[in-house]
C-alpha positions as CSV (number, residue, x, y, z in Angstrom):
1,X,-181.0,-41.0,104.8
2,X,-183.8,-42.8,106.6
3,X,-181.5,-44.4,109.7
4,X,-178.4,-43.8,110.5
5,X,-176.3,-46.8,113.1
6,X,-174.0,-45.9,115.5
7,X,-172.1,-48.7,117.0
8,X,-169.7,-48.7,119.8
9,X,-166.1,-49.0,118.3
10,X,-164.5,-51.1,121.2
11,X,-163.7,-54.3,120.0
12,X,-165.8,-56.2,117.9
13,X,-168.5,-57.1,120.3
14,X,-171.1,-54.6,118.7
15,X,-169.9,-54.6,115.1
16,X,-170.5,-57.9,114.4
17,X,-174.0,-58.4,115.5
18,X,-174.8,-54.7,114.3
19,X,-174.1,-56.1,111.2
20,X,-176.3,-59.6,111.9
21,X,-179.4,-56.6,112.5
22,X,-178.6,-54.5,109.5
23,X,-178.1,-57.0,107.0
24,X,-181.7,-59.0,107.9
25,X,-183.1,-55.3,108.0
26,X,-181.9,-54.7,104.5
27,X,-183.6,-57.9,103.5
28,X,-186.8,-56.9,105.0
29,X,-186.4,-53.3,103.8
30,X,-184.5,-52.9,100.8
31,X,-186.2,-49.8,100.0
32,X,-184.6,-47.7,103.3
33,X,-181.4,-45.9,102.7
34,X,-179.2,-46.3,106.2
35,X,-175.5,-46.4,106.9
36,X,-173.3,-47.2,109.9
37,X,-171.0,-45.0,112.0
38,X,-168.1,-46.4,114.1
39,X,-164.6,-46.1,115.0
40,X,-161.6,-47.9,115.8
41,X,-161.7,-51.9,115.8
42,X,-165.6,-51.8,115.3
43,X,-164.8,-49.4,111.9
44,X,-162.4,-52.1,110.6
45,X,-164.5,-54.7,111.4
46,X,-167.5,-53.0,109.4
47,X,-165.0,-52.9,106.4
48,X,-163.3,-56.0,106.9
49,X,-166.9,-57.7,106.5
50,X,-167.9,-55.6,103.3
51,X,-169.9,-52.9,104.7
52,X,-169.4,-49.0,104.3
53,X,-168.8,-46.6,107.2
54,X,-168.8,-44.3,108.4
55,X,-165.5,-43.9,110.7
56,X,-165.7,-41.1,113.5
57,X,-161.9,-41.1,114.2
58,X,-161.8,-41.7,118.0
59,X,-159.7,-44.3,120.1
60,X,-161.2,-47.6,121.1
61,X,-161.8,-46.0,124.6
62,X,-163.6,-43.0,123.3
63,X,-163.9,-39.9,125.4
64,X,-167.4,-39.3,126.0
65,X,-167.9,-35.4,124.9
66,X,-165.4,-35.6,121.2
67,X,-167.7,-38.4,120.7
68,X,-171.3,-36.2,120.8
69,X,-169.5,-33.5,118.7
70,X,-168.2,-36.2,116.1
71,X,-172.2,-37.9,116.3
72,X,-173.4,-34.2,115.7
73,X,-171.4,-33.7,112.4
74,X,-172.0,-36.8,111.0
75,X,-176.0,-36.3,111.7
76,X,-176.0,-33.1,110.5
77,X,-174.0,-34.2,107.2
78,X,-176.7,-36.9,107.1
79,X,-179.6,-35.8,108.5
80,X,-181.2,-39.2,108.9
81,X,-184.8,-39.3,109.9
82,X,-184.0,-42.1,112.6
83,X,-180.7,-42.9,114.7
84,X,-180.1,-46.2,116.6
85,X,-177.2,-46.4,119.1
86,X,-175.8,-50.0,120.2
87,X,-174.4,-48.8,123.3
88,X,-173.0,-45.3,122.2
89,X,-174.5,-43.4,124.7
90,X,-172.9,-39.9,123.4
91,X,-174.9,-40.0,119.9
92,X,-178.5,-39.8,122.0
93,X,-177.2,-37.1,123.3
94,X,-176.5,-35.6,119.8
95,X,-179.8,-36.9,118.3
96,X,-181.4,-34.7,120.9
97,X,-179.7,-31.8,120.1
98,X,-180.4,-32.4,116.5
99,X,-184.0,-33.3,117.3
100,X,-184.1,-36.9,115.8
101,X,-185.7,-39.4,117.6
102,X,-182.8,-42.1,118.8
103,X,-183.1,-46.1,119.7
104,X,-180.2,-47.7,121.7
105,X,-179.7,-51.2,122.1
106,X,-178.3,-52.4,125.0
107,X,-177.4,-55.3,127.2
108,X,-177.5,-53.4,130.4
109,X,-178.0,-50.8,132.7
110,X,-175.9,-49.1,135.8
111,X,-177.6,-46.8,138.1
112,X,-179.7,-43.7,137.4
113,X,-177.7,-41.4,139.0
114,X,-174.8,-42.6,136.8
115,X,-173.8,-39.9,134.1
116,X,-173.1,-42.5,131.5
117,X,-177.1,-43.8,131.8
118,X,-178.7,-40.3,131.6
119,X,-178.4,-40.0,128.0
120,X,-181.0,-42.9,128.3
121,X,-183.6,-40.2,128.8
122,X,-183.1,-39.1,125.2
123,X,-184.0,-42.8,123.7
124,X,-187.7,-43.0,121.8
125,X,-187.7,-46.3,123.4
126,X,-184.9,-49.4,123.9
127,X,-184.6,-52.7,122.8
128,X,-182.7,-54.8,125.7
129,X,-180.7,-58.0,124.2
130,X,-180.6,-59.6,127.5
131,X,-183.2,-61.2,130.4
132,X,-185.5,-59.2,132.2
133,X,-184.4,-59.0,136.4
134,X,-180.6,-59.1,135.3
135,X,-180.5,-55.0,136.3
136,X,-182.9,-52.6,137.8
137,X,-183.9,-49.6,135.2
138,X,-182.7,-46.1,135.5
139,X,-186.4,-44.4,136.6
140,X,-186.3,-42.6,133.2
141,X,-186.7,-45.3,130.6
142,X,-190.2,-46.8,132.2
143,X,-192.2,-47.9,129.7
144,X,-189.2,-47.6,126.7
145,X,-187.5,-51.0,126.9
146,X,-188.9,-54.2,125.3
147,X,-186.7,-56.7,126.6
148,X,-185.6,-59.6,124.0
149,X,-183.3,-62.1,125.8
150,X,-179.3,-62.6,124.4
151,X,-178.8,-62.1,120.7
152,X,-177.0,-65.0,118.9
153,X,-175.6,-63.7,115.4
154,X,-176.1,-67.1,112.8
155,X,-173.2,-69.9,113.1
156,X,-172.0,-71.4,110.2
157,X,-170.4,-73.9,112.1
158,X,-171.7,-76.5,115.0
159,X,-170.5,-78.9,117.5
160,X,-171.0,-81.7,115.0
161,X,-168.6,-79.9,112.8
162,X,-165.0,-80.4,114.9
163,X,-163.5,-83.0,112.6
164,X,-163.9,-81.1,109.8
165,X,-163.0,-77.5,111.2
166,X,-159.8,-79.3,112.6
167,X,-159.1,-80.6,109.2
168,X,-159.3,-77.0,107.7
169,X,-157.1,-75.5,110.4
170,X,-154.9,-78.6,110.1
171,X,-155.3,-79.1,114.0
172,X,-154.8,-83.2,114.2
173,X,-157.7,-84.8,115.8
174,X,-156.3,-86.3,118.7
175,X,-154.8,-82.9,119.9
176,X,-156.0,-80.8,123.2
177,X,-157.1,-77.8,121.6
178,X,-157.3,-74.3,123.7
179,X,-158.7,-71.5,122.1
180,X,-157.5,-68.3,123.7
181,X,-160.0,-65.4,122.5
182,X,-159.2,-62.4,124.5
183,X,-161.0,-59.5,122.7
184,X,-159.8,-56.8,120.9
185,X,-160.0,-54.2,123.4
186,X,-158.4,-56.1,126.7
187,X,-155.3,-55.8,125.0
188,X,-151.5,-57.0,126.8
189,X,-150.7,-53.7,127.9
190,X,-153.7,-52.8,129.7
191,X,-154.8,-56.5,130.9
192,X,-152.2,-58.9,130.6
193,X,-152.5,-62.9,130.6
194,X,-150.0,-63.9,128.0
195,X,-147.2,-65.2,130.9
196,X,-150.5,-66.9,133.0
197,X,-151.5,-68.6,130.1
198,X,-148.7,-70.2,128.5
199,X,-147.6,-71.5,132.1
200,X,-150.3,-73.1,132.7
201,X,-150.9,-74.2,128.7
202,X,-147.3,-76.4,129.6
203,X,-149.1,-78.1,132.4
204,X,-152.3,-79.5,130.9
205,X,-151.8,-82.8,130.3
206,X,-151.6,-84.3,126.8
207,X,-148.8,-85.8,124.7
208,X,-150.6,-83.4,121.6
209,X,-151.4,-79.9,122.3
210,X,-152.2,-76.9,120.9
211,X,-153.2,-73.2,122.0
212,X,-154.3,-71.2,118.8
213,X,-154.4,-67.6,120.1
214,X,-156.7,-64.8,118.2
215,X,-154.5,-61.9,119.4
216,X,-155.8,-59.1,117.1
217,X,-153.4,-55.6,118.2
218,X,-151.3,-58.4,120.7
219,X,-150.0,-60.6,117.8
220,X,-146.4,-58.8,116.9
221,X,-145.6,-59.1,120.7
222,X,-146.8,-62.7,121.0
223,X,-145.0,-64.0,118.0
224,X,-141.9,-62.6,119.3
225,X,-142.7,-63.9,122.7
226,X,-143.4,-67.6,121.4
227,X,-141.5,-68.2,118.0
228,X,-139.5,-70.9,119.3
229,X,-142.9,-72.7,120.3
230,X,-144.3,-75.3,118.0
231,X,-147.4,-75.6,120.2
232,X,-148.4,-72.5,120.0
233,X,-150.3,-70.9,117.1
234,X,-151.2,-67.1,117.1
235,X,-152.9,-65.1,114.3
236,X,-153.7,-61.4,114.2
237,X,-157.6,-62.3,113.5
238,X,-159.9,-65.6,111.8
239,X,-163.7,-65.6,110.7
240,X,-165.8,-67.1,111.2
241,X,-164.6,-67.6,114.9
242,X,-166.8,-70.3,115.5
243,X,-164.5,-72.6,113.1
244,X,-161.9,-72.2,115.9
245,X,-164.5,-72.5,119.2
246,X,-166.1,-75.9,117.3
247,X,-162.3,-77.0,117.0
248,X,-161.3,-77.1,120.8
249,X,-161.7,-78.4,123.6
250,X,-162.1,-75.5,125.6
251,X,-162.4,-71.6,125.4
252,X,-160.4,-68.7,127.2
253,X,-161.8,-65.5,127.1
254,X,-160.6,-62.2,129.3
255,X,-164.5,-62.1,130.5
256,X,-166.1,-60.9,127.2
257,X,-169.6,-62.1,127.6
258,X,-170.7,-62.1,123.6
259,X,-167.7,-65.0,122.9
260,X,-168.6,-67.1,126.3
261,X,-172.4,-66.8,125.5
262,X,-171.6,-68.3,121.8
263,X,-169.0,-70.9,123.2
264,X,-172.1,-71.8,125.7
265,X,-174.3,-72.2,122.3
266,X,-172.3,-73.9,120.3
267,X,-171.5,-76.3,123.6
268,X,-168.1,-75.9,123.9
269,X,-167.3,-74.9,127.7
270,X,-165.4,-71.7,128.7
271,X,-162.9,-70.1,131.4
272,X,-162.8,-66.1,131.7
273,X,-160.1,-64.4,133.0
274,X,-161.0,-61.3,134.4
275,X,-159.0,-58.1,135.7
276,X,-162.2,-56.1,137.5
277,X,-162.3,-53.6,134.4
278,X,-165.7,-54.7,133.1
279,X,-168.0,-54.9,136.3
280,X,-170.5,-55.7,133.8
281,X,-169.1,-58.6,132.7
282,X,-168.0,-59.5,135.8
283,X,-171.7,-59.5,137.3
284,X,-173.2,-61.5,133.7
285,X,-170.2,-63.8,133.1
286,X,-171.0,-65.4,136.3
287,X,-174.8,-66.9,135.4
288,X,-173.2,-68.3,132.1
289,X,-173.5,-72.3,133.0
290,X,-171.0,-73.6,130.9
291,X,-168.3,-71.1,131.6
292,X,-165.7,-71.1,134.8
293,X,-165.2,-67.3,135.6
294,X,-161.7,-66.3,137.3
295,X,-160.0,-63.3,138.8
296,X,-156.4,-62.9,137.5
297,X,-155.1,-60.8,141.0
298,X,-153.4,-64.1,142.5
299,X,-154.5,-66.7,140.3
300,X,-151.3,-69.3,139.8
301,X,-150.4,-71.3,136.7
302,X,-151.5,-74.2,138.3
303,X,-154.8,-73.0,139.7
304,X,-155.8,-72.3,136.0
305,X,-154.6,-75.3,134.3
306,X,-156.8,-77.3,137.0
307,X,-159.9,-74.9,135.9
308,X,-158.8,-75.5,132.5
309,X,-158.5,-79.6,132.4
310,X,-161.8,-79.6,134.5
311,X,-163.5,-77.8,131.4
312,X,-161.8,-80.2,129.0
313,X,-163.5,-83.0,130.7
314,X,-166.9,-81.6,130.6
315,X,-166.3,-81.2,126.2
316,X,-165.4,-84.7,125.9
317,X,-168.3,-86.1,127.9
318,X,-171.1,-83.5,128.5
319,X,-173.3,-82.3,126.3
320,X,-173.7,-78.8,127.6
321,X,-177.3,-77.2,127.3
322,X,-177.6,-74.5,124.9
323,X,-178.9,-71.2,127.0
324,X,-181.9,-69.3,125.4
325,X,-181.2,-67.1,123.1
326,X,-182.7,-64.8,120.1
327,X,-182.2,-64.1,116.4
328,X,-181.0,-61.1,114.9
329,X,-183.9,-61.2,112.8
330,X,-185.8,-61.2,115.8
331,X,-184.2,-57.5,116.9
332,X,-184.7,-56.7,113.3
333,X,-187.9,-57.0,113.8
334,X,-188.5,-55.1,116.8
335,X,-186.3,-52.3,115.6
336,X,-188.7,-51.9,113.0
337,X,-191.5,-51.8,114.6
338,X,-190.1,-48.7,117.3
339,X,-188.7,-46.9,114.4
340,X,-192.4,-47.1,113.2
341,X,-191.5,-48.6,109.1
């Protein structure tokens, strides 16, 4: 085949504006024959939105040397002229084994004397969806990186659109609405917020509430842990998540930068919770205006509900400037162009 696209597995962070690329790539090219490869959450969430792929069979945390020998099968099953890798560092290393030239997509970079970045060395070149200054390159990838700015997926739903997405998800108009989008991979067991949350849920103020939880692997326990709740609404998964963001009045996040940066878009203002397991986020979550970042060691019930009614107040009487952002037609373009079509 002519490219082959690895995306990371964990969560659905990559999968679903991997699929944004590739489907304005097939538009552009319909003539190229290319598939993706995944695993895990970002495997089901390739199906789940109509696409073929490839699945690698590995965990959501992948170990970093099963996944270069499952990238090595699959290319030499393949043998695609191209690969690109959205932040699955182990299939450069395979492309170089295989001797196929490789282009990774990325949103940052640690430092060069970090194992995980040296497979960097391997990249043709790299196409950076975020600002230029946010990190210092590794010293081998001078010259390779075109940086693009934050890539924003299409929405089918904006800020003017809140009575009617309340209408379809039969959330009354005069209700307080709290999203809670925590991610797929932060689950309960490994970063828990559910006891945090619906404390401090009880004390925002409002004789109509509502917190409508995406809970993806969570959603069995949560049930259980709120059925005699009326106020509370949790669902394994909903798309397009914007119809739930437009809805409220504010979003919760455990730090994951892609949902806070298209709350920020869409103008609906954010809180993360974060447990220090993403220093990444942790250093970009930060410089998002419109979001209220928070570490979970010590945080109290009412600490957050305070964060939480002080973000209500800026939905119903700011209107919060969108931050710049790109296209995924935009990347589709400059992937293109490196892979030389």
């Amino acid at each position: 085949m002519d490219v082959l696209f690895f995306s990371k597995g964990r969560g659905r962070g990559h999968a679903i504006p991997d699929a944004a690329i590739m489907r304005e790539f097939a538009q552009v090219r319909p003539d190229l024959d290319w598939a993706f490869a995944s695993y895990a959450t970002g495997a089901k969430t390739f199906q789940s939105l109509g696409y073929d792929v490839h699945d690698l069979d590995l965990p959501e945390e992948n170990p970093f040397l099963d996944t270069v020998i499952s990238t090595y099968r699959l290319m030499e099953k393949c043998k695609p002229r191209f690969v690109v890798a959205h932040e699955e560092f182990a299939a450069l290393v395979a492309a170089k084994l295989m001797q196929v030239p490789a282009v990774f997509i990325t949103d940052w970079f640690l430092k060069d004397t970090t194992l995980l970045m040296q497979p960097l060395a391997y990249a043709e070149s790299i196409i950076f969806i975020e600002s230029l200054g946010l990190f210092d390159e590794p010293s081998y990838v001078k010259g390779k990186v075109q940086y693009m700015g934050p890539l924003m997926r299409n929405m089918t739903y904006a800020r003017e659109d809140r009575s009617r997405a309340r209408e379809e998800l039969k959330l009354s108009e005069e209700a307080v609405v709290i999203a809670c989008l925590p991610g797929g991979w932060a689950t309960e067991v490994r970063a828990p917020i559910a006891d945090l949350m619906l404390s401090a849920f009880d004390q925002v103020k409002g004789t109509e509430k509502k917190l409508f939880w995406v809970a993806g692997r969570d959603t069995d326990n949560l049930i259980r842990q709120t059925k005699h709740r009326n106020d509370v609404i949790i669902v394994e998964q909903l798309w397009p998540i914007e119809q739930l963001m437009v809805a409220s009045d504010v979003v919760v996040t455990k730090g994951n930068r892609g949902t806070i940066m298209e709350a920020a878009y869409l103008g609906i203002p954010s809180v993360s919770l974060s447990h220090g397991l993403n220093p990444v986020e942790d250093y970009i979550v930060p410089r998002i205006a419109s979001n209220h970042p928070l570490r979970v060691k010590g945080l109290t019930p009412e600490q957050l509900t305070i964060c939480i009614e002080n973000q209500i107040h800026k939905t119903k009487y700011d209107v919060l400037a969108k931050p710049f952002v790109i296209s995924a037609s935009a990347v589709t373009s400059a992937l293109i162009a490196r892979l030389g079509f």
